[in-house]
C-alpha positions as CSV (number, residue, x, y, z in Angstrom):
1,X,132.4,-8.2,87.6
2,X,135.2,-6.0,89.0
3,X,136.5,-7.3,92.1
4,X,138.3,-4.7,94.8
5,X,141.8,-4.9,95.8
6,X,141.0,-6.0,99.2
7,X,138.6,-9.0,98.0
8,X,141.4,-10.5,95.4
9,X,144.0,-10.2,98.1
10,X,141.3,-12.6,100.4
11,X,140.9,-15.0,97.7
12,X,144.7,-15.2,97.5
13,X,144.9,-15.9,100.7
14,X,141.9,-18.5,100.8
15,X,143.3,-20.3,97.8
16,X,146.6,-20.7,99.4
17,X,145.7,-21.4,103.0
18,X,143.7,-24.4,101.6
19,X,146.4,-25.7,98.9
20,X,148.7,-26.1,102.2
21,X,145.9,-28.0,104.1
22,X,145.1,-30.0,101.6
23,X,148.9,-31.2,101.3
24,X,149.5,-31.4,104.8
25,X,146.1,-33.6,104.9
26,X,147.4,-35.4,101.9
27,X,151.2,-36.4,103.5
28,X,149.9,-37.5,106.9
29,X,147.3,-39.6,106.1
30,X,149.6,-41.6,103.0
31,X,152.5,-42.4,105.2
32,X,150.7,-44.2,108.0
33,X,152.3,-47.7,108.7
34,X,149.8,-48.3,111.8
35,X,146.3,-48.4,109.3
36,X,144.4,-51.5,109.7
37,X,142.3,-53.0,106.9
38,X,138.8,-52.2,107.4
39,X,136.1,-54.3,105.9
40,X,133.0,-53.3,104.3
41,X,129.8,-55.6,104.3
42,X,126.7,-55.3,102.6
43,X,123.7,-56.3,102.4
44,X,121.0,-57.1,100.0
45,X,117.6,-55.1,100.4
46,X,114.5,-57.5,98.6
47,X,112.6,-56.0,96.0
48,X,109.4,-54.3,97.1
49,X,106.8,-55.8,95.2
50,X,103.3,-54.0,94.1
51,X,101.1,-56.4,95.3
52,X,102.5,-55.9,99.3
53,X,101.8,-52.4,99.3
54,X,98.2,-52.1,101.2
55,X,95.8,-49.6,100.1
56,X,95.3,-46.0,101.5
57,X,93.5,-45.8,104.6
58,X,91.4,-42.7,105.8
59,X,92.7,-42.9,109.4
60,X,89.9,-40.0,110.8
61,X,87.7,-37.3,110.4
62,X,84.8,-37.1,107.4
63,X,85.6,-38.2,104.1
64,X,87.0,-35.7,101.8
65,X,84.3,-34.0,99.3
66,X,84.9,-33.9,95.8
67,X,85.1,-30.0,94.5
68,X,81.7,-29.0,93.2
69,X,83.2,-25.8,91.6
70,X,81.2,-23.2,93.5
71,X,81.9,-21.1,97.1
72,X,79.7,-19.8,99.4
73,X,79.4,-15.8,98.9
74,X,79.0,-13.0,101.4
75,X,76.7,-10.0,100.1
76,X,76.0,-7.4,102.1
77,X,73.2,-6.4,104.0
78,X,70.9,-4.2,101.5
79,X,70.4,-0.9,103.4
80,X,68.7,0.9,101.0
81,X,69.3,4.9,100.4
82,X,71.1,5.7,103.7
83,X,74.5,5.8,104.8
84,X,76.1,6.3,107.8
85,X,78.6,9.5,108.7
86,X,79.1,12.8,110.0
87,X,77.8,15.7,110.2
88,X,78.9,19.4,111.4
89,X,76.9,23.3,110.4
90,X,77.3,25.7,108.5
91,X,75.2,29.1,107.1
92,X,74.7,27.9,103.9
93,X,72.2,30.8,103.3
94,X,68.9,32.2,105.0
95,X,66.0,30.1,103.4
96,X,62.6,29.3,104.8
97,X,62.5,25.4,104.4
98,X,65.6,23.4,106.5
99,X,68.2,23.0,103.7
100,X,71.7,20.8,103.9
101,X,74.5,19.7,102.2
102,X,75.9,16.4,101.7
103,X,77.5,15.0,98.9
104,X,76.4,11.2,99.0
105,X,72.9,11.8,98.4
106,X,71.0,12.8,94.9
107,X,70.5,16.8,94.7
108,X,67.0,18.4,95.4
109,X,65.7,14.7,97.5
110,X,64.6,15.4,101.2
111,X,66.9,13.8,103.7
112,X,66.4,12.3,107.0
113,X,69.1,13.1,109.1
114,X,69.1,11.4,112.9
115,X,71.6,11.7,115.4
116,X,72.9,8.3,116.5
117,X,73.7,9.5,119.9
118,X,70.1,10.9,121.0
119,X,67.9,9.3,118.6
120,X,66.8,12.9,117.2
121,X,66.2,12.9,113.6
122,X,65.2,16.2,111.3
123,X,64.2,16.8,107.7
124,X,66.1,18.7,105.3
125,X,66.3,19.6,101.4
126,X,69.6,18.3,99.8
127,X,70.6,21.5,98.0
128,X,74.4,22.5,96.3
129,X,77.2,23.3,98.0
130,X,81.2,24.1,97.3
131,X,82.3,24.0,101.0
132,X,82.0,20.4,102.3
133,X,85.2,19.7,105.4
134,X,87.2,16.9,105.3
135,X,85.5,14.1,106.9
136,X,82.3,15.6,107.1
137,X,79.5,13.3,105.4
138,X,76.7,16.3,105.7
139,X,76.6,19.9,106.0
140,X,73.2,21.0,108.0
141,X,71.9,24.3,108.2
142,X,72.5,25.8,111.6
143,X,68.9,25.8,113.0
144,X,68.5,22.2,111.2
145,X,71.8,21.3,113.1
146,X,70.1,23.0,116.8
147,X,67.2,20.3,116.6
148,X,69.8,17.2,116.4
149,X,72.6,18.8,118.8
150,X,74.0,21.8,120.1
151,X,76.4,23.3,117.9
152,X,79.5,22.8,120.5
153,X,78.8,19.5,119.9
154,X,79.7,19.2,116.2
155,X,80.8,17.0,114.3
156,X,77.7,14.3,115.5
157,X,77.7,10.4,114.2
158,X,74.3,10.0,111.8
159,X,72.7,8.4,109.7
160,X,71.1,9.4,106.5
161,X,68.4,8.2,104.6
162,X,66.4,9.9,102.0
């Protein structure tokens, strides 16, 4: 460990600052004519034996349970095919049955898509799709997205199900 200039000249100056304390210390305190004799006393502490220690004593509060090895679990609540997100529009393509995008839910099922704001809900075919926004959950059709909202509404809290 290499050591700077500046931190060996401290040391130095530590080690001789307490050299001379230590004698000055040493010189006053040996010639003192005026010290008195102290005396020490002691005293004798008796043996704890086993027998006087009491037992332990549960002072309040139930009894402490024994471990049984197992913990209570929390599962979630089952909800089945749906999940909860977002949802904006897009012209994914003319096509005569409603048709949307989402990327959760199996390709080719028919979704239900409500609006957790009005309570509206629509029907849709889950069909392919490249373009898919970030935080966007599902991509509806424009005239599927008219029935749930208007469009200068987007993107709308729902839920899907299928």
């Amino acid at each position: 460990m290499a050591l700077s200039i500046y931190e060996r000249r401290r040391i130095a100056v530590l080690a001789t600052v307490s050299l001379l304390a230590i004698v000055i210390v040493r010189t006053s305190s040996g010639n003192s004519s005026d010290a008195t004799p102290t005396t020490v006393t002691t005293t004798t502490v008796p043996p704890v034996i086993e027998q006087d220690i009491p037992e332990s004593v549960i002072l309040g509060g139930p009894a402490p349970l024994a471990p049984t090895g197992s913990a209570v679990i929390a599962y979630p609540a089952d909800t089945g095919n749906s999940i909860d997100g977002r949802a904006s529009f897009s012209n994914l393509g003319y096509t005569q049955t409603p048709i949307c995008y989402s990327i959760e839910a199996p390709i080719g099922v028919d979704l239900t898509i409500t609006n957790v704001n009005n309570g509206r809900s629509v029907k849709c075919t889950n069909v392919y799709s490249l373009l898919v926004p970030a935080g966007i959950t599902v991509i509806l059709h424009t005239t599927v997205f008219t029935r749930l909202a208007d469009l200068i509404d987007a993107p709308i809290p729902v839920k899907i199900s299928w």
